[in-house]
C-alpha positions as CSV (number, residue, x, y, z in Angstrom):
1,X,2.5,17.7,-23.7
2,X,1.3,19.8,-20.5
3,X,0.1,17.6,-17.5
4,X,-2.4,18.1,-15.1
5,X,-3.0,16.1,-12.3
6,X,-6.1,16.9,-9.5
7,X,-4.7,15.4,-6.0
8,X,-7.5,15.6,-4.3
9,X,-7.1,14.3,-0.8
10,X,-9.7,16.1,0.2
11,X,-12.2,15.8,-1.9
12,X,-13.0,18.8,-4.7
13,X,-16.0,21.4,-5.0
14,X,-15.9,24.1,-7.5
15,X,-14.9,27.0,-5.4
16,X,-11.4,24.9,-4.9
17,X,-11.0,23.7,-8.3
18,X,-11.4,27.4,-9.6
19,X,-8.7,28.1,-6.2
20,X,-6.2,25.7,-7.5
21,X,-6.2,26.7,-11.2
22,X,-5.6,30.4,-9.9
23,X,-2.7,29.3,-7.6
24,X,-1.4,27.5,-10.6
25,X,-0.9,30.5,-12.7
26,X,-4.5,31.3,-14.1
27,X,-4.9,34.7,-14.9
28,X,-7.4,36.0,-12.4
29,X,-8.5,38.9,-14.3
30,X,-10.7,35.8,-16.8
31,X,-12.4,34.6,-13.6
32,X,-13.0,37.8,-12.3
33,X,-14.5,39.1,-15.9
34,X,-16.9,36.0,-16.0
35,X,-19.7,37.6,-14.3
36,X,-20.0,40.1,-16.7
37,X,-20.0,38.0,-19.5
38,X,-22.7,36.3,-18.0
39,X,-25.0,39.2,-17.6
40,X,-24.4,38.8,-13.7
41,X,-23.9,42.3,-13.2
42,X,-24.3,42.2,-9.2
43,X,-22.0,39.2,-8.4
44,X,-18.7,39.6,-7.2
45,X,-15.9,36.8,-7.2
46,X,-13.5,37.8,-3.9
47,X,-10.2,36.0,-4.4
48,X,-7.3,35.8,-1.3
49,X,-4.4,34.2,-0.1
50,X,-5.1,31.7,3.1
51,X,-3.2,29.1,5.0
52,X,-4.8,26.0,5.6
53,X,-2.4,23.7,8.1
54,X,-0.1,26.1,7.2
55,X,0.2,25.7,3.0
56,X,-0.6,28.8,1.5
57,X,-3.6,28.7,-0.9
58,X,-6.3,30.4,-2.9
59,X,-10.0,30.8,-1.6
60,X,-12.3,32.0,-4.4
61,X,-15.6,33.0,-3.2
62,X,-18.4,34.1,-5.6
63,X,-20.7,36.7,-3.5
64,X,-24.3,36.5,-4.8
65,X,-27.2,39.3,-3.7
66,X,-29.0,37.8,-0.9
67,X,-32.3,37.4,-2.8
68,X,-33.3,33.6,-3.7
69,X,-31.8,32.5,-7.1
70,X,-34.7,31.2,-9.3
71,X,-34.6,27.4,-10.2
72,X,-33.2,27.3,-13.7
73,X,-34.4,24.2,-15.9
74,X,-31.9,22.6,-18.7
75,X,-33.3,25.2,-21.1
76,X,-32.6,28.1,-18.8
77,X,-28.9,27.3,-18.2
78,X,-28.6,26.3,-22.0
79,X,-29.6,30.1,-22.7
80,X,-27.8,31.3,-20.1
81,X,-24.5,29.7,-22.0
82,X,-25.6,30.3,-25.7
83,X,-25.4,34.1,-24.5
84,X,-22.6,34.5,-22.5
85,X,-19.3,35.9,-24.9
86,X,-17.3,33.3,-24.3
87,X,-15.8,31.0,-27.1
88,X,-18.6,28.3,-29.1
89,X,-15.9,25.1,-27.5
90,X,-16.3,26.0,-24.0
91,X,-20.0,27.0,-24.6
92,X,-20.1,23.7,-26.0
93,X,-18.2,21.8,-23.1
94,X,-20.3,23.3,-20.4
95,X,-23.3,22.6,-22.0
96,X,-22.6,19.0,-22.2
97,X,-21.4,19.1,-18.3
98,X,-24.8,20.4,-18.2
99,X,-27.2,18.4,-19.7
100,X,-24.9,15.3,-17.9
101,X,-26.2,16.9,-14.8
102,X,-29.4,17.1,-15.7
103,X,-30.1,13.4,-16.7
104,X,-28.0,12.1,-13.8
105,X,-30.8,13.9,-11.3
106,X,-33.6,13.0,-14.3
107,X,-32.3,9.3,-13.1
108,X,-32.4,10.2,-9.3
109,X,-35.8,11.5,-9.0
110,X,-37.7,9.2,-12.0
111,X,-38.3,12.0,-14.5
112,X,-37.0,13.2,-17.7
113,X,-33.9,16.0,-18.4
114,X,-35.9,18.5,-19.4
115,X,-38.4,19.1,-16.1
116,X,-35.2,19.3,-13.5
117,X,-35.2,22.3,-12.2
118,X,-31.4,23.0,-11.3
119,X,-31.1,24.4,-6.9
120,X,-27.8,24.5,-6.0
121,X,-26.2,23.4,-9.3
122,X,-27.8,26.2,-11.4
123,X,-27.0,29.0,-8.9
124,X,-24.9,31.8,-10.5
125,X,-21.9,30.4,-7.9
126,X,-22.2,26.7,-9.6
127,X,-22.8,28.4,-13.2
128,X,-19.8,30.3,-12.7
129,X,-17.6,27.7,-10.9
130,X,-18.3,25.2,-13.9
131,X,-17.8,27.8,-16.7
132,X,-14.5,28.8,-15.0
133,X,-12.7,25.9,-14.3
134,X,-13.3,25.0,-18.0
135,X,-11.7,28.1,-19.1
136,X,-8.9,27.6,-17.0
137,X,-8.3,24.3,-18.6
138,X,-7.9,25.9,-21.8
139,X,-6.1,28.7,-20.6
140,X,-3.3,26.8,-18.6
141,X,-2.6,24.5,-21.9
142,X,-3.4,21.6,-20.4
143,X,-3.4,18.6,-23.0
144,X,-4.4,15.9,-20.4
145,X,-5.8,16.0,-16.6
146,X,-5.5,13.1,-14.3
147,X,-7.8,13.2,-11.7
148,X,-7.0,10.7,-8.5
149,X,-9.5,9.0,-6.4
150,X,-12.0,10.3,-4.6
151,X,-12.6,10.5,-0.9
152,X,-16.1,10.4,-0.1
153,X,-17.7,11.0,3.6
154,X,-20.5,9.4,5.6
155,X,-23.2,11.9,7.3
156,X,-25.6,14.3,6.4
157,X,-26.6,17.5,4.5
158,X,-29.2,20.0,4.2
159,X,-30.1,21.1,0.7
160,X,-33.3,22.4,-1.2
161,X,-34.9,18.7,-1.1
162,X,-33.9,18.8,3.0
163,X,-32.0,16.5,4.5
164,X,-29.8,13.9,2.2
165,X,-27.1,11.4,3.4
166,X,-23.5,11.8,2.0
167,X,-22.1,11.6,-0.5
168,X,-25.5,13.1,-2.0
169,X,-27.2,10.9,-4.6
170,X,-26.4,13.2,-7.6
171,X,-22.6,12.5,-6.4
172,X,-22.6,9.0,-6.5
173,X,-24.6,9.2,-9.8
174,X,-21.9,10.9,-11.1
175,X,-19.4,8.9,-9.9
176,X,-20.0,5.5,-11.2
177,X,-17.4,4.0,-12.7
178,X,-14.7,5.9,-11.1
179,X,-12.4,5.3,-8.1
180,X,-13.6,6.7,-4.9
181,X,-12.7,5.8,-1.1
182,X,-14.5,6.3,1.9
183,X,-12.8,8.2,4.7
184,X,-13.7,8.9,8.4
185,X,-15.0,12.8,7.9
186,X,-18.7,14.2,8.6
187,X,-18.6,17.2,6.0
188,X,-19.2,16.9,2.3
189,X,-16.0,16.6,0.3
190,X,-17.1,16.0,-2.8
191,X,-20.1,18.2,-4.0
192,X,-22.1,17.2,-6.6
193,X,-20.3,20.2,-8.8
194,X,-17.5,19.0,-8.2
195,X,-17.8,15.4,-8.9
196,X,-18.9,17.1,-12.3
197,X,-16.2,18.4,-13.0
198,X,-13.8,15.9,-12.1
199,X,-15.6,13.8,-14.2
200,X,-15.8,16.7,-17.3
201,X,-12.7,17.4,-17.3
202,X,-10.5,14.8,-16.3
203,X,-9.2,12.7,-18.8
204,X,-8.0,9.7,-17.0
205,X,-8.6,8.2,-13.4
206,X,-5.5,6.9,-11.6
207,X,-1.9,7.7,-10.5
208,X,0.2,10.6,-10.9
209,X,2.1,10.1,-14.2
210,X,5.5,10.4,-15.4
211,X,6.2,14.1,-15.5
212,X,8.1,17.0,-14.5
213,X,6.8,19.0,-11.9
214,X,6.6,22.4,-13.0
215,X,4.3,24.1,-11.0
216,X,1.4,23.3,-8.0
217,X,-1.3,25.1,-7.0
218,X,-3.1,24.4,-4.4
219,X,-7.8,25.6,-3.4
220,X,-8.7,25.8,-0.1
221,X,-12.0,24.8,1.0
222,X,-14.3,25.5,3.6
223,X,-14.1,22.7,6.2
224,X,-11.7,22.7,9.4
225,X,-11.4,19.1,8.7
226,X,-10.4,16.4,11.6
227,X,-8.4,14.1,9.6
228,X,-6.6,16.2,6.5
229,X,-6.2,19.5,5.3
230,X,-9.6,21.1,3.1
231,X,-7.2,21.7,0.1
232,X,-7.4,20.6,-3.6
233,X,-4.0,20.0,-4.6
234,X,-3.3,20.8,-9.2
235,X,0.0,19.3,-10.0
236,X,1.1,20.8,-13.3
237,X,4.1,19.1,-15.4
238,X,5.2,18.1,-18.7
239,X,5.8,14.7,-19.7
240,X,9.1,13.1,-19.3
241,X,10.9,12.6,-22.5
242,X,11.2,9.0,-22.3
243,X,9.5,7.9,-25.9
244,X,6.8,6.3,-23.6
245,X,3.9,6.9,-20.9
246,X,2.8,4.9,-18.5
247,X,-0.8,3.7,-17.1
248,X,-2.6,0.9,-16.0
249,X,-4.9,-1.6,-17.0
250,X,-7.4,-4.5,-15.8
251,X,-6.9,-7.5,-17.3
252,X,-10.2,-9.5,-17.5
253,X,-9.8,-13.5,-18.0
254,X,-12.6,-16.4,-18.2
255,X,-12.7,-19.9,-19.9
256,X,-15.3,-20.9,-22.1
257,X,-16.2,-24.3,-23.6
258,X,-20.1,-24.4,-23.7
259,X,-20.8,-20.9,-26.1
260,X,-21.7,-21.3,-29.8
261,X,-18.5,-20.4,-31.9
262,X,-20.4,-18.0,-34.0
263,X,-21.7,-16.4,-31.0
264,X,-18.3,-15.8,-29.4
265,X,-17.0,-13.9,-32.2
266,X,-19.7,-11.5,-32.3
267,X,-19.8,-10.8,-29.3
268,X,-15.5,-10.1,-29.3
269,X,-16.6,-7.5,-31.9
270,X,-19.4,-6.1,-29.4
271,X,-16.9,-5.9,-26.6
272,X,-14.6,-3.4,-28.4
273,X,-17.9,-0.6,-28.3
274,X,-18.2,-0.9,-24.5
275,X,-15.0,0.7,-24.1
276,X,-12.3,-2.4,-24.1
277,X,-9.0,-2.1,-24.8
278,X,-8.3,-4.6,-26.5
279,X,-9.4,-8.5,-26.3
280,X,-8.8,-11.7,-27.7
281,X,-9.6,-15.4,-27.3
282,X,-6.6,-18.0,-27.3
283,X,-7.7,-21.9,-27.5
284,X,-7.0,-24.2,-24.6
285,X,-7.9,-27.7,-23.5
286,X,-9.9,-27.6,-20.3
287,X,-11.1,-30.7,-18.0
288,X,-12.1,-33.9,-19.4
289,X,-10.0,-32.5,-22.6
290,X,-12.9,-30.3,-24.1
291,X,-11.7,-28.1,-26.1
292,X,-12.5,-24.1,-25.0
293,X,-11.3,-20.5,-25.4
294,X,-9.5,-18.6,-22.9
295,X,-11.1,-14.7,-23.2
296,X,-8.9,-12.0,-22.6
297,X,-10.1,-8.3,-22.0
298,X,-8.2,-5.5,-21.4
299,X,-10.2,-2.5,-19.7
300,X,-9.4,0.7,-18.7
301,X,-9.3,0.5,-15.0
302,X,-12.6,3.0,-14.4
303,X,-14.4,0.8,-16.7
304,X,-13.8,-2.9,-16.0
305,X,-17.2,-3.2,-13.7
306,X,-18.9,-2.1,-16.3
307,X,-17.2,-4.4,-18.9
308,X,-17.2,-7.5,-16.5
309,X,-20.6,-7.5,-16.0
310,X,-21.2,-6.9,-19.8
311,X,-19.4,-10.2,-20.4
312,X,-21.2,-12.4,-17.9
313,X,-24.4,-11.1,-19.4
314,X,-23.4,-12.0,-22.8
315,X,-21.4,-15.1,-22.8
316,X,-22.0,-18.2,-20.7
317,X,-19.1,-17.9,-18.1
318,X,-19.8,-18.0,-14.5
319,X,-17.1,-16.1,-13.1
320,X,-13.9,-14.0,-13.9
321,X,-9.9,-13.4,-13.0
322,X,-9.4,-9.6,-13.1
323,X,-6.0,-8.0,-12.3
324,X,-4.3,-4.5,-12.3
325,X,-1.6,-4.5,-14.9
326,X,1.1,-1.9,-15.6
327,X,1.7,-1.2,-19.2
328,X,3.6,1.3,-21.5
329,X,2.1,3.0,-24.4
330,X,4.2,4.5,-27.4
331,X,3.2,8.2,-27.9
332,X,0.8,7.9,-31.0
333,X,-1.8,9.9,-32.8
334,X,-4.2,10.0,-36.0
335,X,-2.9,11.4,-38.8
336,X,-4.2,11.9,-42.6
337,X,-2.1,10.9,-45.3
338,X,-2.3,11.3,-48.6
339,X,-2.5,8.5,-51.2
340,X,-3.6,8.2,-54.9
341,X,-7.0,7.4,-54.2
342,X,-7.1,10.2,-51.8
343,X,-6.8,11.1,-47.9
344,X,-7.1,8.0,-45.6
345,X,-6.3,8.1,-42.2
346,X,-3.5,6.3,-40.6
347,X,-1.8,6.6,-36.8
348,X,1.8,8.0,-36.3
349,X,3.5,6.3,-33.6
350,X,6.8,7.7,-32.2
351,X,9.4,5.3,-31.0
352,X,11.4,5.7,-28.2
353,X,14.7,6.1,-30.7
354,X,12.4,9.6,-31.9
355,X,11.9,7.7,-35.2
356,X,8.2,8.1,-36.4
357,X,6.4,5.1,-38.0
358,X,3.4,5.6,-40.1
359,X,0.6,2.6,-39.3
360,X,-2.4,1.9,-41.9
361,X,-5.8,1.7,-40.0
362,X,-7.0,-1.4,-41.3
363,X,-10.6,-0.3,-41.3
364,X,-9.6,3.0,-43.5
365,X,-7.7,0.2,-45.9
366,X,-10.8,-2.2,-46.2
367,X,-13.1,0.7,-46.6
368,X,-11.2,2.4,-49.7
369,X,-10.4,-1.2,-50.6
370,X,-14.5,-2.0,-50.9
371,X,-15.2,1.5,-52.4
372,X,-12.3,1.5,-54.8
373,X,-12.4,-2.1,-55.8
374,X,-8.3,-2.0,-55.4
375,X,-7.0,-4.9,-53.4
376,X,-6.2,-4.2,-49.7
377,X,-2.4,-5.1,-49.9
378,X,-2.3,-2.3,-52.7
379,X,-3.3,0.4,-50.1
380,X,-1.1,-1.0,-47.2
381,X,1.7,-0.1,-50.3
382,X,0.2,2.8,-51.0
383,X,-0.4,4.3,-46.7
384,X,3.2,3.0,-46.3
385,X,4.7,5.3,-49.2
386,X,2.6,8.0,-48.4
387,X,4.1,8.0,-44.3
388,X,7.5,8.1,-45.7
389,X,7.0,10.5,-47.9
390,X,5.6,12.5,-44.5
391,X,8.2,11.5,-43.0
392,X,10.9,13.0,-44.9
393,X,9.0,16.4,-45.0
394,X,8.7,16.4,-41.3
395,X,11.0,18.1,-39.0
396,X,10.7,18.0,-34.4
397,X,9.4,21.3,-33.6
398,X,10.6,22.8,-30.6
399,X,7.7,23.1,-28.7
400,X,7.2,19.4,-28.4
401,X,4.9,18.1,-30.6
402,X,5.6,15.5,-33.4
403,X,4.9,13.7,-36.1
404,X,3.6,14.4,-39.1
């Protein structure tokens, strides 16, 4: 599996996302063609080597004609995208990053997606920036981007509404949820397309993982900063062979022993569809020997605000013990396998020995279980026969991947 991890110390924008992917190994020649595809005949994308404290980087800049870009609605840059010859799941990507956009600023300025007209984030620079860097994803192999936390800076900045404080309010839109930091700069570090982006493309929020360290590329920006280099740093790696990864959690505790029974399990079957990990109750004697339930959560750590305050809304505790766990994770993955009744869906979970085991979903087993009228157990057999069976036809491949 190829790892990605955006260091961004000092902050990220598009022009030094796209500069870091390039320094990494992109190809140039499929940034430099994306004009083109785009219909942008007059644009020109100047790429060159710079030192920035003294690290050699990339500086992309994309050199528009002088003449005022027209405000392009969600429908415009929706177009704009169905017609460029570019592949249907990028299209696709970047018109979700898109339409997230556009009901992040719907949000900011009390209106609806569909009557923001894009300024800065739907000039042919931001079109091509966010295009680009999802490209280069692809491109690079990437199977999963980390992205760390954000730096964000206090002051101001002039834009096509006029003056806004920093980070600007589509920013922090953007951000919520995530981990940011403020530091003691005056220029923008984050733009609004790239907080986008970070939050497009990344696929988790946190630490650099486990890997080896292939390659790094590094963007410049365009700030002579007072605190820190105006570099984007791309760590690229594969991950470390040790049968496990890595991450972290929150763990998210309360006591409860005033809630309806019935009401507390429904609303442990709610949790799980705002994004939990995992969460059970255990029971405990509290003071003056009431009985009660101890509720556990675990949350992914972008998430737990979110989750926390979904819990005091919907139970009756008054307050919560949240901590940052470590954990390991066994590699694992969906597979289909096939049974008598059919295909039903199963995970694949690779120990650290290399041996594979095959896991029934429980949900796949009761729904066959209810449609077949065949008793449960009988397709637990069934699943597990079926994964050795997979098992015995399937053979490591060299390139990495696993399983059946």
């Amino acid at each position: 599996m190829k790892i990605g991890y955006l260091d961004c110390f000092s902050g990220i924008s598009g022009d030094m996302l796209l500069g870091a992917f390039l320094d990494a190994g992109w190809n140039k020649r499929e940034l430099l063609e994306l004009p083109k595809l785009f219909g942008f005949d007059h644009v020109k994308i100047d790429i060159k080597s710079v030192k920035v404290n003294q690290i050699v980087a990339t500086k992309v800049e994309i050199k528009c004609p002088k003449a005022p870009h027209p405000h392009r609605n969600l429908h415009d840059i929706t177009n704009l995208i169905e017609r460029c010859h570019i592949d249907q799941d990028t299209k696709k990507k970047v018109a979700c990053a898109f339409k997230r956009l556009a009901e992040v600023e719907a949000r900011i300025h009390g209106t609806c997606p569909e009557e923001i007209h894009f300024h800065e984030t739907g000039g042919v620079d931001a079109i091509i920036d966010i295009t680009g860097c999802f490209i280069a994803k692809k491109s690079l192999g990437i199977d999963r981007l980390f992205c760390s936390e954000l730096p964000l800076s206090r002051g101001l900045v002039e834009c096509e509404h006029g003056v806004l404080p920093l980070p600007a309010p589509a920013t922090l839109e953007l951000l919520k949820g995530k981990k940011v930091c403020f530091v003691d700069e005056e220029k923008e570090l984050v733009t609004p397309t790239g907080a986008l982006l970070a939050v497009e493309l990344a696929d988790v929020w946190g630490a650099l993982p486990d890997i080896e360290i292939s390659k790094v590329g590094y963007g410049a920006g365009t700030w002579k900063l007072a605190t820190r280099p105006n570099l984007l740093r791309l760590i690229l790696g594969k991950k470390r062979n040790r049968g496990w990864m890595h991450d972290e959690v929150m763990e998210i505790k309360t006591v409860i022993d005033d809630m309806n029974p019935e009401l507390i399990g429904y609303f442990l079957g709610r949790i799980f569809s705002k994004g939990a990990i995992d969460a059970w109750l255990n029971p405990v004697f509290m003071k003056k020997n009431r009985p009660g339930v101890e509720l556990t959560v675990l949350s992914p750590v972008e998430k737990y605000q979110y989750i926390s305050q979904f819990i005091l809304t919907n139970t009756t505790s008054s307050g919560l013990r949240i901590e940052k766990k470590g954990r390991i994770v066994l590699e694992r993955k969906p597979v289909q396998v096939i049974t008598k009744w059919g295909k039903i869906g199963a995970k694949a979970i690779k120990r650290p020995d290399g041996t594979v085991d095959i896991v029934p979903e429980f949900e796949e087993c009761k729904r066959l279980s209810e449609k077949k009228d065949v008793p449960i157990s009988e397709i637990y057999k069934e699943v597990a026969l079926a994964g050795c069976r997979m098992k015995s036809d399937d053979k490591e491949k060299k390139d990495g991947q696993w399983g059946p």
